[in-house]
Legacy VTK file of the C-alpha trace (Angstrom):
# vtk DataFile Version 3.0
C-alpha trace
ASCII
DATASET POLYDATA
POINTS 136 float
6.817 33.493 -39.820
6.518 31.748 -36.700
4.609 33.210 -33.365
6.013 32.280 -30.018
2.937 31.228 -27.784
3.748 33.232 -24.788
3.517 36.319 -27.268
0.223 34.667 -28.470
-1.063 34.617 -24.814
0.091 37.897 -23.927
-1.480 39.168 -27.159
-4.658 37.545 -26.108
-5.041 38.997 -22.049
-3.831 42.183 -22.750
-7.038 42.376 -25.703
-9.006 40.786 -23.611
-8.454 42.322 -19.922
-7.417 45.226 -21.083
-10.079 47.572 -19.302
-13.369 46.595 -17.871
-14.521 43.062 -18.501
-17.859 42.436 -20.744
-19.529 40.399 -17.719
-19.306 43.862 -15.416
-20.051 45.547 -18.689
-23.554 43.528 -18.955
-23.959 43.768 -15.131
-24.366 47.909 -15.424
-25.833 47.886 -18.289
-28.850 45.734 -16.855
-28.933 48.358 -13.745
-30.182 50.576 -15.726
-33.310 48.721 -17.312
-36.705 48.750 -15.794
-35.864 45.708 -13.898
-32.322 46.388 -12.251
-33.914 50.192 -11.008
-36.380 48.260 -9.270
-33.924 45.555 -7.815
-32.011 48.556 -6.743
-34.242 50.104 -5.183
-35.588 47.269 -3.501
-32.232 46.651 -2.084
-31.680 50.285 -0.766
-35.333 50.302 0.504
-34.087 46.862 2.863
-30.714 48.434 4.019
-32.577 51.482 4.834
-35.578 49.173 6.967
-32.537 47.669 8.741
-31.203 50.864 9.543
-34.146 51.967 10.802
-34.155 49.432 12.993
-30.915 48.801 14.307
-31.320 52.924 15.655
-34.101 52.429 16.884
-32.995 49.220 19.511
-29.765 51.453 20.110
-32.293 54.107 21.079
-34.267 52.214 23.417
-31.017 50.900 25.099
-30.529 54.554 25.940
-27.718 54.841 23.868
-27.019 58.134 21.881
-26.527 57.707 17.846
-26.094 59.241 14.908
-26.984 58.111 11.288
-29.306 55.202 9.935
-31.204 57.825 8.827
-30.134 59.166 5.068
-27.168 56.249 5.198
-26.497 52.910 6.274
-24.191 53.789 8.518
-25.354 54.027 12.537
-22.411 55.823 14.905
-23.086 54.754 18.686
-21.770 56.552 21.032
-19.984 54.217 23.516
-21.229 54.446 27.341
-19.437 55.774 30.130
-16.445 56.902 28.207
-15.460 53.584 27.359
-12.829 53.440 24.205
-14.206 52.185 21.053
-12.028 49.393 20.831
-12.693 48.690 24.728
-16.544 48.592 23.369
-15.444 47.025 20.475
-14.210 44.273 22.956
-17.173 44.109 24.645
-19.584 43.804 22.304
-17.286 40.702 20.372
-17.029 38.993 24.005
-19.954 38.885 25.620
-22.864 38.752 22.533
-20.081 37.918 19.696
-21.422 41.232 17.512
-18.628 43.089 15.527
-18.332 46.700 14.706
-16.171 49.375 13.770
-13.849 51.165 16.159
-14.469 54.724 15.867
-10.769 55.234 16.778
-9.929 53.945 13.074
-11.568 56.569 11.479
-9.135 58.982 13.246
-8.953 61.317 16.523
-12.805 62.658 16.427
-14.389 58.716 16.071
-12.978 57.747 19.654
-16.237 56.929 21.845
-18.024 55.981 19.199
-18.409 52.683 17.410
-20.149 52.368 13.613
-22.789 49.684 12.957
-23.720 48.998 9.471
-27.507 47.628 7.950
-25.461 46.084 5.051
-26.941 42.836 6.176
-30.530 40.557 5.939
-33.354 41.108 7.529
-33.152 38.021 9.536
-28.963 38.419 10.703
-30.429 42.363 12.205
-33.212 40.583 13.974
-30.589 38.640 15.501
-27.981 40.957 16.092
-30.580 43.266 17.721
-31.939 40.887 19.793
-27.926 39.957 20.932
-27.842 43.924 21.445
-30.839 44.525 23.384
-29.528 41.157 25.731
-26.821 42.883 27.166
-26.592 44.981 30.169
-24.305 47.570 30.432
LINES 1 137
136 0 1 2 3 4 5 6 7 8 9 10 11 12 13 14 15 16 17 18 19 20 21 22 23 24 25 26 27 28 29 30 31 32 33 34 35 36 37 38 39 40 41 42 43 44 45 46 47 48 49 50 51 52 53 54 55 56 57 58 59 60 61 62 63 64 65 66 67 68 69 70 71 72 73 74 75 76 77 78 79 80 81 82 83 84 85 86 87 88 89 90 91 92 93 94 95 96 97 98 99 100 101 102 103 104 105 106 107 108 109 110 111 112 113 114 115 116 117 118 119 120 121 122 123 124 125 126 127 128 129 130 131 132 133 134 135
């Protein structure tokens, strides 16, 4: 009997890419050798560094914040009851740094903006430095 190729095909992807795909398969399987823990942690140990750091200039700008501590993740509050998308603004304008809004996370994140450390060493260096270059 004959098989239509477009039954063939759909045969074929719905075997194939039916569920996860091997190649992500592999990929979590090799987090969990000696090897991947170590690139993990490596990684987590970095983000953390950053964080560290990014608080720490937002500190010394006498700014208030919250996180960078157990998380990646450093909430600033905004000065002088700006908005967070008015300091949002700011911050994109004058030393072309992006962050998050607070106000998209809902009511209670107005007058505060988020900063993340998901980012290389040498890109925090320079956002800091941006940072720590303006006056408010």
């Amino acid at each position: 009997s004959r098989i239509r190729l477009q039954d063939m095909w759909k045969r074929r992807q719905s075997t194939k890419y039916n569920g996860c795909p091997y190649i992500v398969q592999r990929a979590a399987e090799a987090v969990y050798s000696p090897e991947g823990q170590e690139q993990v942690r490596a990684t987590i140990a970095a983000y953390m560094a950053n964080a560290a750091r990014i608080r720490s200039g937002i500190e010394a700008m006498g700014l208030a914040c919250y996180g960078g501590i157990h998380a990646p993740y450093i909430w600033v509050k905004t000065p002088d009851g700006m908005g967070s998308w008015e300091f949002f603004d700011l911050l994109l304008s004058r030393t072309s740094l992006v962050c998050t809004p607070g106000a998209g996370f809902g009511p209670s994140g107005e007058g505060y903006v988020r900063f993340t450390a998901f980012g290389s060493e040498k890109d925090t260096t320079e956002a800091l430095e941006r940072l720590q270059g303006l006056s408010l």
